[in-house]
N, C-alpha and C positions, 0 to 999 in steps of 0.2 A: 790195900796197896794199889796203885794208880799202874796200869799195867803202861807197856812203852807205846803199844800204840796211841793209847790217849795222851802221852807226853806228845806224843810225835802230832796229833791231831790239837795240841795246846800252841804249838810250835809254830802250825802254819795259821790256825788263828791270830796269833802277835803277829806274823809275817805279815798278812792281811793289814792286821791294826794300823803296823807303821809305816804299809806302801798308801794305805786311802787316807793317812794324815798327811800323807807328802814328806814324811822323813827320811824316804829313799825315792832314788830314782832306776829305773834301770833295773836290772840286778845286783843293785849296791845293796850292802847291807848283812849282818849275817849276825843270827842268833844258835845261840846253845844252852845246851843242859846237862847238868852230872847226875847220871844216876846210880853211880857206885865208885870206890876207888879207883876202877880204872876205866870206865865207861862212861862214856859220852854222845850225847847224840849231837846232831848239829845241821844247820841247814847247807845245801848245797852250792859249791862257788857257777856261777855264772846261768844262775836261774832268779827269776822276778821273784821277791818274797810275796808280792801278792797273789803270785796266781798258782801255788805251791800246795801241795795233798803228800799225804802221811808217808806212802811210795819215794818221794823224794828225799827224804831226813836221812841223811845217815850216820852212823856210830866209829867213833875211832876209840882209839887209845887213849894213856895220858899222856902220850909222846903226840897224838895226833895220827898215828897211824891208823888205815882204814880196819875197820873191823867188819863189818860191812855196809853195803852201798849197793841199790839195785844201780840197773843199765850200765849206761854210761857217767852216772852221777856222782862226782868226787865230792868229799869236804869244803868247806869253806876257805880259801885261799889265806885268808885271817886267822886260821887254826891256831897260831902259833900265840899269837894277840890271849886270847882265850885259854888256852894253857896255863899261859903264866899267869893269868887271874886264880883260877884252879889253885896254882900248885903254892902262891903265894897268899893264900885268902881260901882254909880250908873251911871257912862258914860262907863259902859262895857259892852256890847252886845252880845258879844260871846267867849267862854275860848276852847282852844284848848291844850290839855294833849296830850305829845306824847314821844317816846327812842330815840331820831335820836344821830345814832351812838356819832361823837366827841362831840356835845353838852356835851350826858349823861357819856362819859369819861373822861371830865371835873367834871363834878357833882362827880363822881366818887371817880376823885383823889382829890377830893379839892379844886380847883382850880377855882375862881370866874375869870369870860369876865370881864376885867376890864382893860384890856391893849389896849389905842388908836392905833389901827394898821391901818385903811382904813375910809376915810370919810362914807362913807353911813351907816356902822354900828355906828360910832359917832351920826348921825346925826337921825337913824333911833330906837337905843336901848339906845345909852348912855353908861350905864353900866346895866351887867347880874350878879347878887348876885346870892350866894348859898344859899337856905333856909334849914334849920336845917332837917336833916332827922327825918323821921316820920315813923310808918306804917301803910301802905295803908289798907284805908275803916275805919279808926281811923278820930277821931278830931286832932290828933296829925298834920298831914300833915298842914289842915285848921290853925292853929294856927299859927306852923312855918312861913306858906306861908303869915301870916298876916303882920307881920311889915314889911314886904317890896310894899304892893300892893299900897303904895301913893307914891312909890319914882320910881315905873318903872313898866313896861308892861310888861314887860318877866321874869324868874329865872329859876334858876337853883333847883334843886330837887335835895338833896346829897344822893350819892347810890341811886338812883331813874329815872331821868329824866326832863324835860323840862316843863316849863307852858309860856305860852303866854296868853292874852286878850286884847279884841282893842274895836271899836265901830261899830264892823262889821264882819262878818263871815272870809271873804275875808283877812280882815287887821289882825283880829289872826292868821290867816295861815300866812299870807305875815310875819309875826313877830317872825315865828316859824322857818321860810324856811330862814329866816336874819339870827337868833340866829346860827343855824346849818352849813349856809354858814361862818358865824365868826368864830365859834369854831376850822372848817374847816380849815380857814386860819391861823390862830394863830397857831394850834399844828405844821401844815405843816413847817408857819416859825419857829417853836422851834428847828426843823429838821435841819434845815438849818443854824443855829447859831444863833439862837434869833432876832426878829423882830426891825425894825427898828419905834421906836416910834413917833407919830404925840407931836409937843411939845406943852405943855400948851396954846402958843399963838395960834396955828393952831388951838388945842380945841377952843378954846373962838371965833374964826371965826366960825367956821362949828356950834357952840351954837347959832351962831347968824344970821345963815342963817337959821336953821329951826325954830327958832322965828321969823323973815319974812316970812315964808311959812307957819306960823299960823298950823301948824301942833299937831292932839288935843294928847290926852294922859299925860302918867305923865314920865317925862324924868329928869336928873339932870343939863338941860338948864335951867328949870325953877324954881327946885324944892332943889337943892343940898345947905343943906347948908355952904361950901364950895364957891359953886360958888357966893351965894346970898351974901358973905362976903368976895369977890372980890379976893377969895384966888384962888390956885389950883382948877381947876375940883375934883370930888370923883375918877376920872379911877382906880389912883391907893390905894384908902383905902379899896378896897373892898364893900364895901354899905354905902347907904347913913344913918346915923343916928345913927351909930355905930363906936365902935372907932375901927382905923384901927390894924391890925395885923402885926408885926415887925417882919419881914422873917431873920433869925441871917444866912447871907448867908456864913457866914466861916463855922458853922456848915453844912451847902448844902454840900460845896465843901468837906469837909472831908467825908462825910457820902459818898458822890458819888467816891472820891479817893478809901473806902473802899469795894465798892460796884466791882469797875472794877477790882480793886487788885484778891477776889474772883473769878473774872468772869475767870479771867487769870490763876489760879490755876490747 
């Protein structure tokens, strides 16, 4: 059994991982871990996750309250965020909060992961919904982030950021370092003339190789009801359990005619 300090020394490694990728800035950012029903560790609010040692972690409740905390070092201001993963997703181990740049520029402008561009992100996220913006250290976030956490492992944060959680320290990170590599590639091919997309039947393979590979979490292979009623994947409605949004793209194209006409001016 993996004693707490070496949790606690896994903890500030990921903290590490995701300040020297640039997915936080500052002391943004905040990871945790459950290591019993009612114990949690978690990293502390208004400290750099990169520059963070085992002394800093501290443990709450499943309410969030401190259990302990050396010095002066409280919980994560996001506690509550993470909670409600916890209490709503009890095959969730560990929640990873973080800015990584494209991700959160998505978040940003609107713009839900939902376009099939590469198999491993098919096969690894599925789709990446935007959850209603909130503000932070409110119930608000908690709430937003709720109707989405049976249909997927990762979202988006609008104006905000990233969440991920898995069954495993390791696999929130790995989920978070996915989302931000996709985002990555998508804007990149935006750049380029728009991405060339995987077609519906391509999905429905790549669905059904990671139901072979019994791979756990909540994905819309298993869970999309779309897919479970033999239609389309969710990729393109945006989330699953909602209805989708009708992009009036002749409006796009005029607003954007108008946009360059100024630019020229």
């Amino acid at each position: 059994m993996v004693s707490e300090y070496e949790i606690k020394k896994q903890i500030c490694d990921i903290g590490k991982r995701i300040y020297d990728r640039g997915m936080v800035a500052a002391n943004d950012g905040n990871i945790s871990v459950k290591i019993s029903d009612n114990e949690f560790l978690c990293t502390p609010t208004g400290v750099s996750k990169g520059f963070m040692t085992p002394e800093y972690i501290c443990k709450v409740d499943a309410n969030g309250n401190v259990i302990q905390a050396n010095g002066s070092f409280k919980p994560s201001s996001e506690i509550k965020m993470h909670m409600r993963v916890y209490k709503e997703r009890p095959d969730v181990k560990s929640v990873v909060h973080a800015h990584p740049v494209f991700a959160t520029s998505f978040a940003i402008a609107g713009i839900p992961l939902t376009q099939p561009i590469m198999p491993e992100a098919v096969i690894a996220l599925g789709c990446v919904p935007i959850a209603e913006y909130g503000t932070p250290t409110t119930e608000e976030i908690p709430n937003a982030v709720s109707k989405y956490l049976q249909y997927y492992d990762a979202v988006l944060l609008e104006n905000h950021g990233a969440l991920s959680y898995s069954d495993s320290l390791l696999a929130a990170y790995h989920k978070m370092e996915s989302l931000e590599f996709y985002a990555q590639l998508l804007f990149y091919a935006k750049q380029l003339g728009g991405p060339k997309e995987l077609s519906d039947a391509q999905v429905k393979r790549l669905y059904e190789i990671r139901k072979k590979f019994g791979m756990t979490g909540k994905h819309p292979a298993d869970l999309c009801p779309n897919n479970k009623d033999g239609k389309a994947s969710c990729h393109n409605c945006g989330s699953c359990g909602t209805a989708p949004k009708e992009i009036d793209n002749d409006l796009v194209e005029e607003i954007t005619k108008k946009v360059i006409a100024s630019l020229n001016k």
